[in-house]
C-alpha positions, 0 to 999 in steps of 0.5 A: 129384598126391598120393594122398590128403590122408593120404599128403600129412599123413604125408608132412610127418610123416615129413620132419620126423622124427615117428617116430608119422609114420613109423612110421603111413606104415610100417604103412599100406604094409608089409603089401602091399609085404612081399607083393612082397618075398615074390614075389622072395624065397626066405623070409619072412626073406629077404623081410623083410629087403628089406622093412626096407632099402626101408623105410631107402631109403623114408625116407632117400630121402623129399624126394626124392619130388615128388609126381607119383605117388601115394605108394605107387607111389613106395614100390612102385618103391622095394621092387620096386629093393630086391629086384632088387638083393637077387637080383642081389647073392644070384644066385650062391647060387641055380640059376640056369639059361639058356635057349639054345634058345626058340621065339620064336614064343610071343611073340606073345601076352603074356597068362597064362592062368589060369582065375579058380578058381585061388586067389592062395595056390595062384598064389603057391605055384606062382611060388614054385616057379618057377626064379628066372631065370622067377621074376623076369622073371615078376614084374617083367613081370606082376606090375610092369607093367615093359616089357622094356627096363627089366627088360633094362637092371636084370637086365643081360641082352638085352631078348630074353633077357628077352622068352624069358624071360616067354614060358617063364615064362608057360609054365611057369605054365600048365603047373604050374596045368594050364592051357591056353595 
C-alpha cells in the first residue's frame, strides 16, 4: 500500500538518486518529523542533528522500504529509532532518575486527561520540562502509539518499568497542566 501517487513518484526519484527528488521528499516530511525530534530532544540543535542522521538513515535505507505502510510511517519509525538511540547514546549526560517506589494501581486507566483548552505550544513546553526518564516513555507511548513491550525491549528496561513509568509521566503531566486525572 503506497501512500499516495506523490510518495510512489518521489520515491522512484530518490532510488535513482535525483537529488530535486530527495531534496522535495526532504522538504515534504522534514517539518513534522523535526516536531518529533524536538519532543526527544533537548535543543532545537540537538534535535536538528537527529533530524539530519534520520534523514541519512531514510535515504541510505530507501529500497529497503516495501510499500506496505505509507511513506511517512516508514520515515516516522525511522526518526522515532534515530532519537531513541541519540537518548540512550547521551543518557549519561542528562538526570536520570529511577522510580523505585509506584502505586501500580494507576495502571489501570492509560488516558492523559488534558482538558481541550490547553494549547499544543503550552503541552510541548510542559513534556519539555518533564524529566526524560517520563519524557521518552511519555513520547514513545502517547504520542507514538508504541506498546509497552516494544518501548521495553529499545530503552532496555522492564516492561514494568515502562508501564510505571507512563502512569507517573501521565501524572506528572496532569499535575504540572493543573488537570485532574
Amino acid at each position: 500500500m503506497m501512500g499516495n501517487i506523490i510518495d510512489k513518484t518521489l520515491l522512484d526519484g530518490c532510488l535513482q538518486n535525483d537529488r530535486k527528488s530527495q531534496k522535495e521528499l526532504y522538504d515534504k516530511f522534514a517539518p513534522k518529523m523535526l516536531g518529533i525530534c524536538m519532543r526527544y530532544a533537548h535543543s532545537k540543535d540537538e534535535a536538528e542533528d537527529i533530524l539530519t542522521d534520520s534523514f541519512v538513515a531514510v535515504f541510505q535505507n530507501l529500497s529497503q522500504f516495501k510499500g506496505d505502510s505509507p511513506l511517512e510511517y516508514w520515515i516516522k519509525s525511522i526518526v522515532t529509532h534515530k532519537a531513541i538511540s541519540n537518548y540512550r547514546a547521551n543518557a549519561k549526560h542528562y538526570h536520570n532518575i529511577s522510580i523505585d517506589e509506584f502505586d501500580y494501581e494507576q495502571l489501570a486507566d492509560e488516558t492523559i486527561n488534558v482538558e481541550t483548552h490547553i494549547n499544543q505550544k503550552k503541552l510541548m513546553e510542559t513534556i519539555r520540562n518533564m524529566p526524560d526518564y517520563l519524557r521518552i516513555i511519555l513520547n514513545m507511548r502517547a504520542f507514538e502509539g508504541m506498546e509497552y513491550t516494544a518501548i521495553a525491549q529499545l530503552l532496555k528496561i522492564k516492561e514494568v518499568t515502562c508501564r510505571a513509568r507512563f502512569a507517573k509521566a501521565k501524572k506528572w503531566l496532569e499535575e504540572e497542566l493543573g488537570v485532574r486525572g
